[in-house]
C-alpha positions as CSV (number, residue, x, y, z in Angstrom):
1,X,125.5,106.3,122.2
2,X,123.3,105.8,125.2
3,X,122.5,101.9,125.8
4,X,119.9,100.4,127.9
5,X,122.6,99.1,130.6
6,X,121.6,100.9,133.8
7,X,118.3,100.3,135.3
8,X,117.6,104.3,134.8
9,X,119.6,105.0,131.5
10,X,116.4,105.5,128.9
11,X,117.1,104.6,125.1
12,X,116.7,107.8,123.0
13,X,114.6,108.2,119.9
14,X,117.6,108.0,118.0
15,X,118.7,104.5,119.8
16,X,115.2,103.2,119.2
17,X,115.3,103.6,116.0
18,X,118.9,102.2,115.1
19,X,117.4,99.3,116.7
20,X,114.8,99.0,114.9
21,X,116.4,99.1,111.8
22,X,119.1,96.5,112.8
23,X,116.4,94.2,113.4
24,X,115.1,94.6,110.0
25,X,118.4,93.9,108.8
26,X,118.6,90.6,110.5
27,X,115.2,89.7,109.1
28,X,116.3,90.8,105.7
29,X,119.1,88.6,106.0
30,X,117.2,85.5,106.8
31,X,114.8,86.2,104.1
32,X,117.6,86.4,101.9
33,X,119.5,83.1,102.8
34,X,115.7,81.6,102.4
35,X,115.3,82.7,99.3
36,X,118.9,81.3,98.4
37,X,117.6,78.0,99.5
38,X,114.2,77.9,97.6
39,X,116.5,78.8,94.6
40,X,118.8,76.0,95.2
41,X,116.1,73.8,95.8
42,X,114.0,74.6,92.9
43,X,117.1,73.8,90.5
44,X,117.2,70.7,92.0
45,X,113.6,69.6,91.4
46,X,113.9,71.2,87.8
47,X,117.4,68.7,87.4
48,X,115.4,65.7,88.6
49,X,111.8,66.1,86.7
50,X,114.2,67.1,83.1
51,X,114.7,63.9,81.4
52,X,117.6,64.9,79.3
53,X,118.9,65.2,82.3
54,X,119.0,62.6,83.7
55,X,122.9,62.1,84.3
56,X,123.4,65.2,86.7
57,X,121.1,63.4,89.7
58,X,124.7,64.0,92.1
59,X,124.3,67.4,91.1
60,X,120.3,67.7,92.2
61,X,121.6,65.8,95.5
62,X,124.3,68.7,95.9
63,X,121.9,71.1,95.1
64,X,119.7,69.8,97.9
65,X,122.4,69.2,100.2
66,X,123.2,72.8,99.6
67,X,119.9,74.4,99.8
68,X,119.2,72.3,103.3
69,X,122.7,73.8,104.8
70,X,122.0,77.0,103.3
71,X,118.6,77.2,105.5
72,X,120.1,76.0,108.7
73,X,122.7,78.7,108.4
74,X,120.5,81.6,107.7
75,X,118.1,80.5,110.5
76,X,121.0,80.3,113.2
77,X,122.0,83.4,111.7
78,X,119.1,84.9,112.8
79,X,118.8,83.5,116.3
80,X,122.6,84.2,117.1
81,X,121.9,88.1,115.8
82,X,118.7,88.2,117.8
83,X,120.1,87.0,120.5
84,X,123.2,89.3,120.7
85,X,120.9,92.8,119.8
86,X,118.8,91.5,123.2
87,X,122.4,90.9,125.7
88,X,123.6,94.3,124.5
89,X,120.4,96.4,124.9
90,X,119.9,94.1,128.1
91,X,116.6,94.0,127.6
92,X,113.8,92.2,125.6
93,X,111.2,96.0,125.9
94,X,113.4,97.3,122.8
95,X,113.7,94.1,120.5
């Protein structure tokens, strides 16, 4: 597979395209651990406005707690990914 590491070494269609879809892989993946977190969150707003009940408040808190975590994770995810796919194509043209 021909990568972008020499100054004259062209990426082929082929390349371009893996590329392409590995970043919409990585996007798919934060979208997914966001979604996991508006889940988490939701049950923990549904917990807290049911009166009956009312004694599972540490779980809303966890829920929250998790949810919050859950975000950070996905979003570093993402950056970490991002930021790998641009050091090994070695350049920012392609991604």
């Amino acid at each position: 597979m021909t990568m972008a590491n020499d100054k004259n070494d062209e990426l082929i269609l082929r390349d371009i395209l893996a590329i392409d879809r590995t970043k919409l892989a990585n996007n798919r993946t934060l979208l997914s651990f966001v979604r996991t977190s508006i889940y988490f969150f939701a049950s923990a707003v549904a917990i807290n406005h049911v009166e009956k009940l009312e004694d599972y408040t540490f779980a809303a808190q966890l829920f929250t707690l998790i949810s919050i975590l859950l975000l950070i994770i996905g979003v570093v995810n993402y950056f970490v990914h991002r930021k790998n796919m641009r050091k090994l194509y070695n350049t920012k043209k392609y991604y």
